[in-house]
C-alpha positions as CSV (number, residue, x, y, z in Angstrom):
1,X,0.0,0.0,0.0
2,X,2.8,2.5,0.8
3,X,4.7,2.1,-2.4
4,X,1.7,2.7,-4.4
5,X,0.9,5.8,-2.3
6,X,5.0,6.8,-2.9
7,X,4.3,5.8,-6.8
8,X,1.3,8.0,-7.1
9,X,2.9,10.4,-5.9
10,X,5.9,10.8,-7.3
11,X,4.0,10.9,-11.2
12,X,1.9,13.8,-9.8
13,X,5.0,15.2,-9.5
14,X,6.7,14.9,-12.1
15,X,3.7,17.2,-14.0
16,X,1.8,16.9,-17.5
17,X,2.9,14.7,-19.9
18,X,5.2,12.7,-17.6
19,X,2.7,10.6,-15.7
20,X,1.8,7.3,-15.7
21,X,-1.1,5.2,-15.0
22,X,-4.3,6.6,-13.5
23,X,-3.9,10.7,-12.6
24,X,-4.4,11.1,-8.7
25,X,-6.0,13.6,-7.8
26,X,-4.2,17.2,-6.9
27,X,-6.0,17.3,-3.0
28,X,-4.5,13.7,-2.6
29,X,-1.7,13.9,-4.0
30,X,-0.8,17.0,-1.4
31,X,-1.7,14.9,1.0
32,X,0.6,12.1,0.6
33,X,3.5,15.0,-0.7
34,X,2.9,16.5,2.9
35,X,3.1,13.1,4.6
36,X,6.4,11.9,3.1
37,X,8.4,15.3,3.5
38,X,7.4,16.2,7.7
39,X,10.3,16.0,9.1
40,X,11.3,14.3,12.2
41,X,10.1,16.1,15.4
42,X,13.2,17.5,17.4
43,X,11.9,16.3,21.0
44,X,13.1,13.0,19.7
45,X,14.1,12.1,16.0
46,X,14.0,8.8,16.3
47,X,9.8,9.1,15.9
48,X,8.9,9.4,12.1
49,X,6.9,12.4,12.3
50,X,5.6,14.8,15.5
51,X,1.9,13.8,14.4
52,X,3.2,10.2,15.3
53,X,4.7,11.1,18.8
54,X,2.1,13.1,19.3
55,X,-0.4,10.8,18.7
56,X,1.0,7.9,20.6
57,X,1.2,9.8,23.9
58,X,-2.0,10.4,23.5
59,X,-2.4,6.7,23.7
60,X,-0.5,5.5,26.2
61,X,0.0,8.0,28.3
62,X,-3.0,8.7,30.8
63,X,-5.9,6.5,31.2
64,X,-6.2,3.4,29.2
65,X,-8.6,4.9,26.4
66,X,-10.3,3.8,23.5
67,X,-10.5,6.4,20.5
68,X,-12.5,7.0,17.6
69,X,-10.1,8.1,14.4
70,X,-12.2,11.4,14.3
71,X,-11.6,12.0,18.2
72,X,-7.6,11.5,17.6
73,X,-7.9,14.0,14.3
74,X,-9.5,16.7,16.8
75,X,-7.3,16.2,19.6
76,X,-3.8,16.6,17.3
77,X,-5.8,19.1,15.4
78,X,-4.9,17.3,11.9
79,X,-7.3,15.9,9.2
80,X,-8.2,12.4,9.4
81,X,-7.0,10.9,6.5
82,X,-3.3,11.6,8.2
83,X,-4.3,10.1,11.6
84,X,-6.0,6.6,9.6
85,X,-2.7,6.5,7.9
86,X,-0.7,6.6,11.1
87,X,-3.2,4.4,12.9
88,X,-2.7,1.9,10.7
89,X,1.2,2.1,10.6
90,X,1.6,2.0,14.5
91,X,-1.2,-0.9,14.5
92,X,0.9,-3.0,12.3
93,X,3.9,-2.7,14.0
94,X,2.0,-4.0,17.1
95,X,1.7,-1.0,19.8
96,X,-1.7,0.0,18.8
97,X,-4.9,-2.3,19.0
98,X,-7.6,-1.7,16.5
99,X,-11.6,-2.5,16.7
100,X,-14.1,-2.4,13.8
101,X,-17.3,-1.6,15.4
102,X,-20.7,-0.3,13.3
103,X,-19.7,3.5,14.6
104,X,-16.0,2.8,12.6
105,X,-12.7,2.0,14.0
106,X,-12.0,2.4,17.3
107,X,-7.9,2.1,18.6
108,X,-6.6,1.9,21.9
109,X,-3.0,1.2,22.9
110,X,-1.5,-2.4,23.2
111,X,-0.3,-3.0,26.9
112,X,0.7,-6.7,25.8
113,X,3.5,-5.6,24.0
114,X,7.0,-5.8,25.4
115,X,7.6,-2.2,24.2
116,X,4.9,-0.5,26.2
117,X,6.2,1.1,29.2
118,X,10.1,1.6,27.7
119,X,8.2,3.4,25.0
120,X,5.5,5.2,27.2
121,X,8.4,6.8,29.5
122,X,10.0,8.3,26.5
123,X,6.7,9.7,25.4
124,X,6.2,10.9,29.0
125,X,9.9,12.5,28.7
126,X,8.9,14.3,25.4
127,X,5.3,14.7,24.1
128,X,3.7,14.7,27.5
129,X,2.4,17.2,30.0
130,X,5.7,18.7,30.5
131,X,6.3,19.9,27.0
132,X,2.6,20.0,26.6
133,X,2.4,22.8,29.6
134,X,5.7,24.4,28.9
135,X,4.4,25.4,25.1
136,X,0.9,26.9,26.6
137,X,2.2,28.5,30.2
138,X,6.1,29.0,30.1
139,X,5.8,31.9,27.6
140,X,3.3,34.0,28.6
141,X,4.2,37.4,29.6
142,X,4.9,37.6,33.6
143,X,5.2,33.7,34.1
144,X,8.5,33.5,35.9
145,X,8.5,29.4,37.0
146,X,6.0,26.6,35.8
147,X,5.8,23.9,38.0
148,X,3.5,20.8,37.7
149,X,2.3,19.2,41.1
150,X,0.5,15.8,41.9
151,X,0.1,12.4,40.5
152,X,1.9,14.0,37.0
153,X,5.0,15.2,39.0
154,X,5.4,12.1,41.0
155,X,5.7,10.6,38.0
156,X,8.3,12.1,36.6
157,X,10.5,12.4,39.2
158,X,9.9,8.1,39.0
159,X,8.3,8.0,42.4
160,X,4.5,6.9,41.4
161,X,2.5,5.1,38.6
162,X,-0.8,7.1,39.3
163,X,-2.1,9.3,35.9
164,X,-4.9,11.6,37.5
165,X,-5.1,15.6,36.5
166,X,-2.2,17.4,35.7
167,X,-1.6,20.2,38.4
168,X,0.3,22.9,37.3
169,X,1.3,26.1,39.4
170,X,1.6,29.2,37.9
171,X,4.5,31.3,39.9
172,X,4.1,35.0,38.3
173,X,2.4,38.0,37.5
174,X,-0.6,36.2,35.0
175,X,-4.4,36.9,35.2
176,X,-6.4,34.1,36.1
177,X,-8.2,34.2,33.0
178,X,-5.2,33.8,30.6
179,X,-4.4,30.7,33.3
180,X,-7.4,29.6,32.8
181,X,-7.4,29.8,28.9
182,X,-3.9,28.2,28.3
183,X,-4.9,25.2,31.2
184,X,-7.9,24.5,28.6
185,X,-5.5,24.5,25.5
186,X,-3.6,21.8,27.6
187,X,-6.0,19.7,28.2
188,X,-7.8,19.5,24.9
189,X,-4.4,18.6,23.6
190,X,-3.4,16.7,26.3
191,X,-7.2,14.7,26.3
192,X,-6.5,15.0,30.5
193,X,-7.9,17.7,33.0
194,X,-5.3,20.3,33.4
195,X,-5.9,22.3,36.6
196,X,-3.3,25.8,37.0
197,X,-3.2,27.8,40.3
198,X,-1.2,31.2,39.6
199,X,0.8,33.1,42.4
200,X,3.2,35.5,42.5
201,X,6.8,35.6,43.6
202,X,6.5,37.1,46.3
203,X,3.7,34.4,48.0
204,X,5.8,31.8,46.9
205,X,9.0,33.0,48.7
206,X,7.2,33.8,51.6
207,X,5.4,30.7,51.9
208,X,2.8,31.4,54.3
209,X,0.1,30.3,52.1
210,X,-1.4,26.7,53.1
211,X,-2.1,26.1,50.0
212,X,1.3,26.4,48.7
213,X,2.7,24.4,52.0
214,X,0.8,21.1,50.6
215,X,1.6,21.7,47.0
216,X,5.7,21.7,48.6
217,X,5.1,18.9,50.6
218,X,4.4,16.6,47.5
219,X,6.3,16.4,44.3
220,X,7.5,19.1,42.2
221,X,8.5,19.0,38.8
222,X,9.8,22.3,37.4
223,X,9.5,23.0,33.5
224,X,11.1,25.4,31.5
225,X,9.4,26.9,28.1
């Protein structure tokens, strides 16, 4: 299937009067131009493409889920005929299960396979809630430290299993509403609740807030943007 797809491809390329067999279709044919030139994502090259990192921590990273093809499309905010495609790559090579059911194809992540947690830490280390949070959060104006807190941080400092809501404190001068905006851009990408609490510098060196005296007296994992 792929080496038709690279075939059809290529004679859309090569223009008028230089193709061969059936002429594909010029929407397609962009579509499977743009799939074979992404380039590797720089968290971690050794993933084909982002949308494929991407869209395996969104897998197996969080509660065991089962997804619709249209549900992943909206959640990486890509069209669905690239998701299918990856889908289908990832499911042959044995990390991803997939169901026919009469609503479509439903996938969900393979825990059977030997390669599931090795693999699920490195997602965790790369296209998880750290560099999920640290795009939406670390670069707003007046953010001076992003933390996350809870079952998420306990987690990557290796000290828990747990996958609940992804805490994240906000240490700063940032209004609650932009807070609020960029903790719901990180969980609809994220597919997790994402909860931020904002304080400023100055309550956070001072720590006389009770608040902030449980948040210290769990984990803490600081991000950087």
């Amino acid at each position: 299937m792929r080496s038709n797809e690279l075939c059809a491809a290529a004679d859309f390329r090569r223009g008028p009067g230089r193709r061969r067999g059936p002429v594909l279709h010029p929407d397609v044919a962009q579509l499977f131009m743009r799939d074979m030139k992404e380039s590797a994502p720089p968290q971690l090259p050794i993933f084909r493409s982002r949308l494929q990192g991407e869209l395996l921590a969104r897998l197996l990273l969080g509660p065991d889920r089962e997804m619709t093809m249209l549900d992943l499309a909206v959640m990486l905010r890509t069209d669905l005929g690239s998701v299918v495609r990856e889908v289908d790559r990832l499911a042959r090579a044995g990390l991803l299960v997939l169901r026919r059911t009469t609503a479509g194809r439903m996938v969900r992540r393979d825990t059977a396979t030997p390669l599931y947690e090795p693999l699920a830490r490195l997602l965790m280390l790369t296209f998880g809630p750290e560099a999920v949070v640290a795009e939406e959060f670390a670069r707003l104006p007046g953010v001076v430290e992003v933390l996350i807190f809870g079952a998420w941080a306990e987690r990557y400092e290796g000290v828990g299993d747990s996958v609940g809501d992804v805490g994240v404190l906000v240490i700063g001068e940032l209004s609650h509403a932009r807070a609020f905006d960029a903790a719901q851009e990180a969980a609809a990408r994220l597919g997790l609740p994402v909860h931020a609490v904002v304080r400023s510098a100055r309550c956070w060196q001072e720590d006389d807030d009770p608040f902030l005296r449980e948040i210290r007296g769990g984990s803490l994992y600081s991000i950087s943007g």
